[in-house]
C-alpha positions in Angstrom: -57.0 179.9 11.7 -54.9 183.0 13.5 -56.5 185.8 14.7 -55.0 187.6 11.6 -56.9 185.6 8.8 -60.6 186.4 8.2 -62.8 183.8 7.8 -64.0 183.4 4.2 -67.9 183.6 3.8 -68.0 182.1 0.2 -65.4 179.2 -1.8 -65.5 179.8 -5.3 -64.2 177.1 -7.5 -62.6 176.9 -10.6 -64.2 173.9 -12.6 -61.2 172.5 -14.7 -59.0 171.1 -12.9 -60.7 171.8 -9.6 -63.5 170.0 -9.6 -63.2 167.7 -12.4 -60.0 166.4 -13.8 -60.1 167.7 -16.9 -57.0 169.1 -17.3 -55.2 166.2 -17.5 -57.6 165.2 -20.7 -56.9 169.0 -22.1 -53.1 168.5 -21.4 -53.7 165.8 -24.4 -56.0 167.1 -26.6 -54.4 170.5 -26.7 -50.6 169.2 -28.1 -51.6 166.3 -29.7 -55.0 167.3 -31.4 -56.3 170.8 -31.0 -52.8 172.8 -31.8 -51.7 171.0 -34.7 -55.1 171.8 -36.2 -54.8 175.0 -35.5 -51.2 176.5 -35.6 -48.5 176.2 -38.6 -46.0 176.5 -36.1 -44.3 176.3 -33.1 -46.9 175.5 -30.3 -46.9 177.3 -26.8 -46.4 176.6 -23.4 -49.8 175.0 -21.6 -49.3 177.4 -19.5 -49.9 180.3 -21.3 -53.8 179.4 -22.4 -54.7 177.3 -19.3 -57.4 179.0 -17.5 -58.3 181.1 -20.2 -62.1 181.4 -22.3 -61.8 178.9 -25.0 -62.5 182.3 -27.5 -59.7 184.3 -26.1 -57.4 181.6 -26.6 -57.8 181.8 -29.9 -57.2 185.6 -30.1 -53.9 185.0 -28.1 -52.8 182.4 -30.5 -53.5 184.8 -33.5 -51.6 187.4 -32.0 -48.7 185.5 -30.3 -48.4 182.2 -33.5 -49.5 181.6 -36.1 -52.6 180.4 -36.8 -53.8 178.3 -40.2 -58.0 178.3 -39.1 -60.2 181.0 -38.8 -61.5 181.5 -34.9 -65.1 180.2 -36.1 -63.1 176.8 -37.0 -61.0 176.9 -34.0 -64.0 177.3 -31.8 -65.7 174.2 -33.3 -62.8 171.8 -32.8 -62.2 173.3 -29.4 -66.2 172.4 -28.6 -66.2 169.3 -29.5 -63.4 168.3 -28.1 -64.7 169.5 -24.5 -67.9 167.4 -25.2 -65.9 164.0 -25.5 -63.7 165.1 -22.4 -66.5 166.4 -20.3 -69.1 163.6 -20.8 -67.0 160.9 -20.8 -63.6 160.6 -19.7 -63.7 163.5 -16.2 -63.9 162.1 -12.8 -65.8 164.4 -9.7 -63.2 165.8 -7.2 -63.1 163.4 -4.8 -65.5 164.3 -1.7 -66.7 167.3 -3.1 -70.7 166.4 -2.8 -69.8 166.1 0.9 -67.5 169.0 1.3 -70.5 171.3 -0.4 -72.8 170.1 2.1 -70.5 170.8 4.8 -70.0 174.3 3.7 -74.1 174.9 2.8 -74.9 173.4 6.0 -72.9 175.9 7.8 -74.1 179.1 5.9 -70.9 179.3 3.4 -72.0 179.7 -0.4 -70.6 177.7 -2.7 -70.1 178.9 -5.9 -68.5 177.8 -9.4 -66.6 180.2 -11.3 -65.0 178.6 -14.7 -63.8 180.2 -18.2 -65.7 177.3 -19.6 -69.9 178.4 -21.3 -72.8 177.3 -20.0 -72.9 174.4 -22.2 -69.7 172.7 -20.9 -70.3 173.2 -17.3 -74.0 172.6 -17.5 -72.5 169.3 -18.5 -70.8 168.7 -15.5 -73.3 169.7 -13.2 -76.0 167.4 -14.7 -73.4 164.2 -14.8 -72.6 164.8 -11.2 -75.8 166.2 -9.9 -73.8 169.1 -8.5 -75.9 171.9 -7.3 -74.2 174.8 -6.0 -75.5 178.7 -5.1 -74.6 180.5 -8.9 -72.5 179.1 -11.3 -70.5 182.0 -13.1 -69.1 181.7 -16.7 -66.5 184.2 -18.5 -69.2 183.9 -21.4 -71.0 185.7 -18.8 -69.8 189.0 -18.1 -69.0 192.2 -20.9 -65.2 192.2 -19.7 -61.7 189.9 -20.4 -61.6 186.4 -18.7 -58.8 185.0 -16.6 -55.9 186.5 -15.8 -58.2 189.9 -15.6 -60.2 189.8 -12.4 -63.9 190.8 -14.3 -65.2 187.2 -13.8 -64.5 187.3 -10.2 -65.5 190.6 -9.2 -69.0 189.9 -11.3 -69.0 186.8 -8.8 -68.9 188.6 -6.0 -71.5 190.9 -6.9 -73.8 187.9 -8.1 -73.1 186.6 -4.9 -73.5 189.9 -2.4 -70.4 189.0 -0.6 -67.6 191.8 -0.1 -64.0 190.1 -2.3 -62.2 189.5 0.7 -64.7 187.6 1.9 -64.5 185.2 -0.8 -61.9 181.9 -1.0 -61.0 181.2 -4.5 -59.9 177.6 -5.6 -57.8 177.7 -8.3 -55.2 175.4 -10.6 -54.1 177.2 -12.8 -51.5 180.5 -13.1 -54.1 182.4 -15.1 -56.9 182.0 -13.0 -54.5 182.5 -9.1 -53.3 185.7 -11.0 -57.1 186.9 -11.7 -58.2 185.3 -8.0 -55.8 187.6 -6.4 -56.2 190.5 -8.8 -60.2 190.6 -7.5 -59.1 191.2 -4.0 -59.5 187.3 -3.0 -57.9 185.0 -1.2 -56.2 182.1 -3.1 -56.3 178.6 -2.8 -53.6 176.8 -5.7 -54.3 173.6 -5.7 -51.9 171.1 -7.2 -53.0 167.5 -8.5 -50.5 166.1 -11.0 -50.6 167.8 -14.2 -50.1 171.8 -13.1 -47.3 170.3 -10.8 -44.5 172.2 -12.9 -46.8 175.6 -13.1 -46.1 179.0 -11.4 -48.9 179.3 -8.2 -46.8 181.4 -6.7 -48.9 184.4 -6.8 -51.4 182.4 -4.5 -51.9 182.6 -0.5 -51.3 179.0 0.1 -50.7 175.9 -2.1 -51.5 172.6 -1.4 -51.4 169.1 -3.1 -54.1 166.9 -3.0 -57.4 166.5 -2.0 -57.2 165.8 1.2 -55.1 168.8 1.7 -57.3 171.0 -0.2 -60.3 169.7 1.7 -58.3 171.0 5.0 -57.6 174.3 3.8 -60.9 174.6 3.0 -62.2 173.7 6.1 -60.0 175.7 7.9 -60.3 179.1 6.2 -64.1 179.3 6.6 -64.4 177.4 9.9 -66.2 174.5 8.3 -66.1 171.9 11.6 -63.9 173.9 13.9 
């Protein structure tokens, strides 16, 4: 770390695509089941709804394509597909329950911050036993989910920690663009599916675990 970086007292991660693979599962659901169920006709980019509350996509399909479902049926097909995916088919980031020691055991909260309710990442936490210092939905807060920065400014203030204090991991454009936008510092992290997507608007980028796990390390001085 240079003398001009400051030393991040809390890692907030996103939970799709972060710490579970799940994106990879909603890269499939969302072409080949969820839109045509919803949408007349064309479909959009991935892009454009990854990251975002499962609710608001719905309102940005309404208003952008058009839509053949009300948001009440939307919302149920959306749920249960993120039952099958999240109880059966995700994998844990590789090395995270050690990583969140690390961090814990050196006085750095660990928090997860996720567009997904309560009910979907409860679901995670209880398959993979994953307990971290607040977990912090969009369903959460009375503001806009990802891009807008609410969710992560509310973080911070759950948490007590100052924005720029905080290390954001993120995979997705939406969620670097509201990372940043809440004063953070940005982590994009790239594992296969988001590999074509615009991180640009994050600090640093890296691909893999292992690099991910280094960054980490290194930005909050976990073992240096």
């Amino acid at each position: 770390m240079s003398d001009s970086e400051r030393r991040s007292r809390a890692v907030l991660f996103d939970m799709d695509g972060v710490i579970v693979d799940s994106e990879r599962y909603w890269h499939e659901a969302q072409p080949e089941h969820i839109f045509p169920a919803t949408l007349a006709g064309t479909y959009p980019d991935l892009d454009e709804t990854t990251g975002m509350n499962y609710k608001e996509i719905y309102d940005y399909l309404d208003a952008n394509y058009e839509t053949k479902v009300s948001k009440e049926e939307f919302i149920d097909i959306f749920d249960e597909t993120a039952r099958e995916i999240y109880r059966e088919r995700v994998s844990l980031l590789d090395g995270f329950q050690d990583l969140r020691g690390e961090l814990g055991a050196t006085g750095v909260t660990v928090a997860i911050v996720t567009s997904a309710p309560p009910a979907w990442h409860e679901i995670v936490t209880d398959r993979f036993d994953i307990a971290v210092d607040a977990t912090i939905s969009a369903e959460d807060i009375d503001g806009e989910g990802k891009p807008a920065p609410d969710v992560y400014e509310h973080a911070a203030g759950v948490l007590g920690i100052d924005p720029a204090d905080c290390l954001v991991v993120e995979d997705s454009k939406n969620g670097v663009e509201a990372g940043k936008r809440a004063g953070m510092t940005v982590i994009a992290y790239r594992s296969g599916p988001n590999d074509d997507t615009d991180l640009s608007a994050a600090d640093v980028g890296v691909d893999g675990v292992e690099e991910l796990r280094t960054e980490i390390r290194r930005r909050t001085g976990v073992g240096g």
